[in-house]
N, C-alpha and C positions, 0 to 999 in steps of 0.2 A: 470484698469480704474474705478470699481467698486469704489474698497477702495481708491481711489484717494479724497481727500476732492475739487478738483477742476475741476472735471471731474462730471457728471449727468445720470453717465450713471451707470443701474442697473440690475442684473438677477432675473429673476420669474420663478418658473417652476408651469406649469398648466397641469393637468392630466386630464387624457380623462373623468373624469366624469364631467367636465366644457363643455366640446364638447358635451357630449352627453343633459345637460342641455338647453343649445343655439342652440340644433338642428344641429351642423354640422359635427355631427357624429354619425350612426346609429348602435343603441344597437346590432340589429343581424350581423351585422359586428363584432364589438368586442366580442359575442360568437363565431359566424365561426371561427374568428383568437387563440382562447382560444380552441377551438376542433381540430384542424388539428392537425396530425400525427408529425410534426416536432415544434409543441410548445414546446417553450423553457422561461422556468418560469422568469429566469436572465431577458433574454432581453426584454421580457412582460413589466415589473419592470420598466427599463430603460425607455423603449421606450412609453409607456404608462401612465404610473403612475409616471414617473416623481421622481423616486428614486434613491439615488445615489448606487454605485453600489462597496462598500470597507468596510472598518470597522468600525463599531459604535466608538462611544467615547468613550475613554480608551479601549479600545481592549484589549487585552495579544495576540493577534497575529497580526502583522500590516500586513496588505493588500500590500504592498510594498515586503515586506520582500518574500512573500510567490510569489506575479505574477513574479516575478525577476526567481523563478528558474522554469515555465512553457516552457522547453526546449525540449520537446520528441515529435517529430512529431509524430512517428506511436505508437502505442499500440500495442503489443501480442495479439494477437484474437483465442478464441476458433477453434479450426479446422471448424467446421459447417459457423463459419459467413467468416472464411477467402477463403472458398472455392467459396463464394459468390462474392467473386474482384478475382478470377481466382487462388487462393490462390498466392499474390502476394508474394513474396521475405520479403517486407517490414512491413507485417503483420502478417505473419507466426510464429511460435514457434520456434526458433532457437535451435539447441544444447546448453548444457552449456560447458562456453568455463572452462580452468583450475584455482579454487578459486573461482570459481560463485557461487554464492549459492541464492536461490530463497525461499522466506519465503509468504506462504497466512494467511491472517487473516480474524477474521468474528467478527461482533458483534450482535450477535442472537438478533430478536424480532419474537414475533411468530401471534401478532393480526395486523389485518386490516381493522379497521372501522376508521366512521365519530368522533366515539368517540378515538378510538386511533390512530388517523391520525399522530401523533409523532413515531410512531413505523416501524422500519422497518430494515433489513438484510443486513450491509451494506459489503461489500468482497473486500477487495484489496491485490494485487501481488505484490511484493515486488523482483525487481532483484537488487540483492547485487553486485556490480562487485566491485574488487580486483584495487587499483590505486596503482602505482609507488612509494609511501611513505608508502606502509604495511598497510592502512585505506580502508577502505569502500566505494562506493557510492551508496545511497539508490535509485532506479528506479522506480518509481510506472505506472509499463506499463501496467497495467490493473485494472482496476473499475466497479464493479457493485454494484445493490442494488435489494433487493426484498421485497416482501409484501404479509403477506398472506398464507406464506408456513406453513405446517406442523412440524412434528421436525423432522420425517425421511425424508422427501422429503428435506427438506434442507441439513440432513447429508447426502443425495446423492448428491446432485447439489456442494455441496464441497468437495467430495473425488471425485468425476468427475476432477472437475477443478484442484485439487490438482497433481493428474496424470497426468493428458493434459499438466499442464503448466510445468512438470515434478519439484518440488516442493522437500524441504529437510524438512521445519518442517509447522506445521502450528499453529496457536495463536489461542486461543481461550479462553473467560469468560466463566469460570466455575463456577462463585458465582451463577451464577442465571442461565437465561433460558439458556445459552449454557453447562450447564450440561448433558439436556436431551437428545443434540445435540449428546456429547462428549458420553454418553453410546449408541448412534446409530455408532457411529464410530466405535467405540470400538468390535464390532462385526460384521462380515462378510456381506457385504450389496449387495443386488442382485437388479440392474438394471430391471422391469419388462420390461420395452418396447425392453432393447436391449439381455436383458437374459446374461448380463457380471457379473459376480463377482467382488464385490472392498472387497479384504481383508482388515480385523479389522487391526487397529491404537491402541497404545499407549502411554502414557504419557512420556515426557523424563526428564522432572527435576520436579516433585513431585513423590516420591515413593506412598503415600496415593493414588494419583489417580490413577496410572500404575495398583495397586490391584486391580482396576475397572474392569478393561478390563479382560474377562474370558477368552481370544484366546494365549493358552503358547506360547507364542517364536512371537508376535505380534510386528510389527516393531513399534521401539518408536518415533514418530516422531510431536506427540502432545505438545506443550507447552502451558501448565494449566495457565493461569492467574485468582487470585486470590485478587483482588484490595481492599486496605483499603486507608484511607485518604491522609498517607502519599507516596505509591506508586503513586497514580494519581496524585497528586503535582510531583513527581517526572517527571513522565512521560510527565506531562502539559511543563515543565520547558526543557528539553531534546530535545522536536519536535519541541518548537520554537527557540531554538537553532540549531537545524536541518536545518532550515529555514533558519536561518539569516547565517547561516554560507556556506550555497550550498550545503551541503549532501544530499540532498533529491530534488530530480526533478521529476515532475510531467508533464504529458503531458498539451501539448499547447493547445490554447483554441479550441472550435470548430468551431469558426469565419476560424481561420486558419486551422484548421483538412478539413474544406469544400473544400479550393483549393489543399492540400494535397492530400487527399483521391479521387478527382479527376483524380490524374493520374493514378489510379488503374483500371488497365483491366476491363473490364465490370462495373464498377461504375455506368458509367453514364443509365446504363439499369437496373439497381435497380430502386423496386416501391418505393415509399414515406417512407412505412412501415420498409423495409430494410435497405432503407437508415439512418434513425434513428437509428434502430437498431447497425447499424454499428456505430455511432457517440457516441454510449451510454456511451462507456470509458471516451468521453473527457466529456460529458455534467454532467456524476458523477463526474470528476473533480472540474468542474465550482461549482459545489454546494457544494462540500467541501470545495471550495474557500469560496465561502459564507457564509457556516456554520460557518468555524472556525472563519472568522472575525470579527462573531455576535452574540460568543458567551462571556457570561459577568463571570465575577471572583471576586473576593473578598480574603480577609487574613484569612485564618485558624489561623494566630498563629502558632510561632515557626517557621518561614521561610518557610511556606506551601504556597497554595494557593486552590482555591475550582473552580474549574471550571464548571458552570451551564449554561442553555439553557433557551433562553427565553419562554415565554408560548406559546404552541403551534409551536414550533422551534426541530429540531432534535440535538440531538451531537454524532447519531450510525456513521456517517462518520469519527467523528475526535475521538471518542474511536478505532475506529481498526484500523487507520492507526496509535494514541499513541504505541498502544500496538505494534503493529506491529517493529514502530521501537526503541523501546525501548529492544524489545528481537535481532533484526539486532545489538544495542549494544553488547548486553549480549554477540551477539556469536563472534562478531569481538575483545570483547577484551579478549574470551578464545580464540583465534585463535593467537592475539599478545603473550599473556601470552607463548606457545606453542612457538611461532617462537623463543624469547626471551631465551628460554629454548634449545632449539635447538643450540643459538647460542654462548650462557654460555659453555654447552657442547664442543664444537669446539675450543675454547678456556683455554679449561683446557688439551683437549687430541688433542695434535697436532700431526699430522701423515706427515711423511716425506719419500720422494722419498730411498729406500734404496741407498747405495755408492757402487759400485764396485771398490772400490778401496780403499782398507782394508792396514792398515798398519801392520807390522810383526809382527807375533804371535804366541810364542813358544809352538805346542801342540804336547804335548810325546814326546819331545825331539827336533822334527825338526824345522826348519825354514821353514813357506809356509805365501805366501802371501794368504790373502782373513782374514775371520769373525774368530771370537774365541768364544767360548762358555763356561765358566765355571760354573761348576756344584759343 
């Protein structure tokens, strides 16, 4: 009716700082509501300020393309938080079934200030499961983020989680801060509070870096990333693909995690603090939603492209889930290469049920039914 030239009818959005000018809305309300335990920045945005809530103009990743595959009700939960809904069935760490494969990624920041408010640890889990056509699908049933950490404190809290989620390789920037990450891994890391040992990691496809790692006979299970212009176009180009195509499904929003998580055993006797807690999967979601559909691109040249963040905007969420599933390629298409190989083979050496019933065959003289052998 808007765009109707015969119609009078218009949209305006007004944000709360009109209210708060007119008097009919009181400033320490909209801090309280900005301080509670379950603020949520998204819906702040929407509900408040009057912003729309998808992707800037010209995007390279459409907001459409990406909510379409928010299909995962439940998230993988650390043991500690799932023990907290009664360690429900639905949240739990499942076995991997046969062909699963489970990939974590990180993309290291090590400051936490007002000045580098852009910075921060963003971690996602990647369950690979095995489809009916020999392909992939990429599962992102688990998301956090941190700020602030150290660099051994982080390489703890990721070979934690690497273990827990029981985990085959993990991704990691090695050009910069997650170097420092990657030689805390690389050697034997001791737990102080729980007194456990996490044996040293290393590299599995750069030989340069595997020499890092001082511990002989160190499980290789690191994958070194190493980004230059043309990788990251690569990668930029792949995950929106990813997208529009359904291999990659990310959990539902947390609108709908609230009636979900609901049904879980003790839920409803979680404090505020917990309950958030527990939501933290989908609410990293939601912000990677956001992020990637806000963040701006431009032409390298040469059929590139430049992926940037606006000022004061993050892009640690949509670098490790790039990476992340850009090596989920790498390994599903050695795994076809393999099948492939497997099935060439079968095909050149056919093997056939022997015949009991051997036609006549003169050996040393006689006549006997069955096999002949000449030598």
């Amino acid at each position: 009716m808007m765009v109707d030239d015969k119609k009078h009818q218009f949209v305006c959005g007004l944000p709360y700082q009109l209210s708060l000018s007119e008097g009919l809305l009181d400033a320490e309300t909209v801090a309280d509501e900005m301080v509670e335990t379950d603020f949520n920045e998204i819906k702040f945005q929407m509900e408040y300020e009057a912003l729309w809530y998808g992707e800037s103009d010209g995007a390279f990743f459409e907001y459409n393309s990406i909510a379409k595959n928010r299909k995962i009700k439940y998230p993988m939960l650390p043991d500690e938080m799932a023990a907290k809904v009664g360690n429900a069935q639905q949240v739990r760490i499942p076995p991997k079934i046969n062909g699963e494969i489970r990939i974590l990624s990180a993309d290291i920041a090590l400051m936490s200030s007002r000045k580098n408010h852009n910075d921060a640890t963003s971690i996602f889990i990647n369950q690979m499961m095995p489809t009916k056509a020999g392909r992939y699908t990429c599962n992102i049933i688990y998301a956090a983020s941190c700020e602030g950490l150290r660099t051994d404190d982080q390489a703890l809290e990721i070979r934690k989680l690497f273990d827990e989620f029981a985990c085959d390789y993990m991704v990691l920037d090695t050009n910069g801060l997650g170097l420092g990450v990657y030689d805390c891994l690389a050697r034997d890391i001791v737990d102080a509070e729980s007194g456990e040992v996490y044996p040293a990691v290393s590299c599995c496809n750069d030989p340069e870096m595997a020499l890092r790692c001082p511990v002989i006979g160190a499980e290789k299970v690191v994958w070194s990333i190493k980004a230059n212009a043309k990788f990251n176009s690569d990668c930029a180009y792949l995950l929106r693909e990813g997208f529009r195509s359904g291999r990659i499904r990310l959990l539902s929003t947390e609108y709908d995690a609230e009636e979900a998580l609901a049904d879980l055993k003790g839920c409803a006797s979680l404090s505020p603090a917990e309950k958030i807690q527990i939501q933290m999967p989908y609410i990293n979601t939601t912000l990677l939603v956001d992020e990637l559909t806000k963040l701006r691109h431009e032409d390298a040249g040469g059929g590139k492209v430049r992926i940037y963040e606006r000022s004061g905007m993050r892009k640690d969420r949509y670098s490790s889930l790039s990476y992340n599933y850009y090596v989920a390629l790498q390994l599903e298409n050695k795994l076809s290469k393999r099948m492939s190989a497997n099935a060439r083979a079968s095909d050149i050496f056919v093997i056939k049920p022997p015949s009991h019933r051997g036609k006549a065959v003169n050996i040393g003289g006689g006549e006997k039914k069955g096999f002949g052998w000449h030598g």
